[in-house]
C-alpha positions, 0 to 999 in steps of 0.5 A: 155378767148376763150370759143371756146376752152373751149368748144372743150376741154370739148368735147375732153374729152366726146370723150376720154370716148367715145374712150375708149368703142370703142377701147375695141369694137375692141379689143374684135372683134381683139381678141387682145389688141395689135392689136386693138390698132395698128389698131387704131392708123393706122386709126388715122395716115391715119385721120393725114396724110390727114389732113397734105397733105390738109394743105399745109404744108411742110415736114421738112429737113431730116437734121431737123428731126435728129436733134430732141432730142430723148424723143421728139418722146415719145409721140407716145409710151406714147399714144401707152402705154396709148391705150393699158392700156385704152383697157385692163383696161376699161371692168375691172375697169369700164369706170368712174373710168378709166376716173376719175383716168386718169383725176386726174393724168392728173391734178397732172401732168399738175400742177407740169408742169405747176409750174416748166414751164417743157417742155417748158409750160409757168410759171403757179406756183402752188397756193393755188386755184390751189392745192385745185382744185386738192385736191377736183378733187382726192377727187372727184375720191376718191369716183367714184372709191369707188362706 
């Protein structure tokens, strides 16, 4: 296993947490959920952007890019419903339930994904190890939100 990986995805998810007080920052200072959201995906879009055109990469074909099924752009509104929900619910639920109660149905829906290889994710079939892992992750949020 490539413990680089498991390095940053342990750091991407300190950020996320660290995100979630940022983007309710902004949003106070927008006075505008909405708002605040737009502005921060705008500034990520420029980050992306950059990052592509330093890449080298090429745009595909138009003609490509009509040819992609059209719940293949969701993930931008899924991330845009998920801004908004962080921004409006993190100063209401607190930053550690938001977290471990999105971190638990991250977890349910990577299992049943993963089980039934949906969306293209490689077989991973849902064994005991796997179903008690989630149990004690729902337990675990069970009593963070319980406080």
């Amino acid at each position: 296993m490539n413990y680089i990986y498991i390095f940053f995805a342990f750091l991407i998810g300190m950020a996320i947490t660290v995100q979630a007080g940022v983007n309710a920052n902004l949003r106070q200072a927008m006075a505008s959920p909405i708002l605040a959201a737009a502005v921060s995906f705008g500034s990520g879009f420029v980050v992306l952007v950059l990052l592509f055109m330093g890449s080298g990469a090429s745009v595909p074909p138009l003609e490509a890019i009509k040819q992609v099924s059209w719940w293949k752009w969701m993930g931008g509104v899924m991330g845009a419903v998920y801004m908004i929900t962080v921004i409006v619910s993190v100063q209401k639920i607190g930053t550690a339930n938001l977290v471990s109660l999105s971190v638990a149905g991250q977890l349910v829906a990577a299992i049943v994904l993963d089980h039934y290889g949906l969306l293209g994710f490689t077989l991973h079939p849902a064994n005991g190890w796997r179903l008690l892992g989630v149990l004690l992750i729902v337990a675990g949020v069970l009593l963070v939100v319980r406080n």
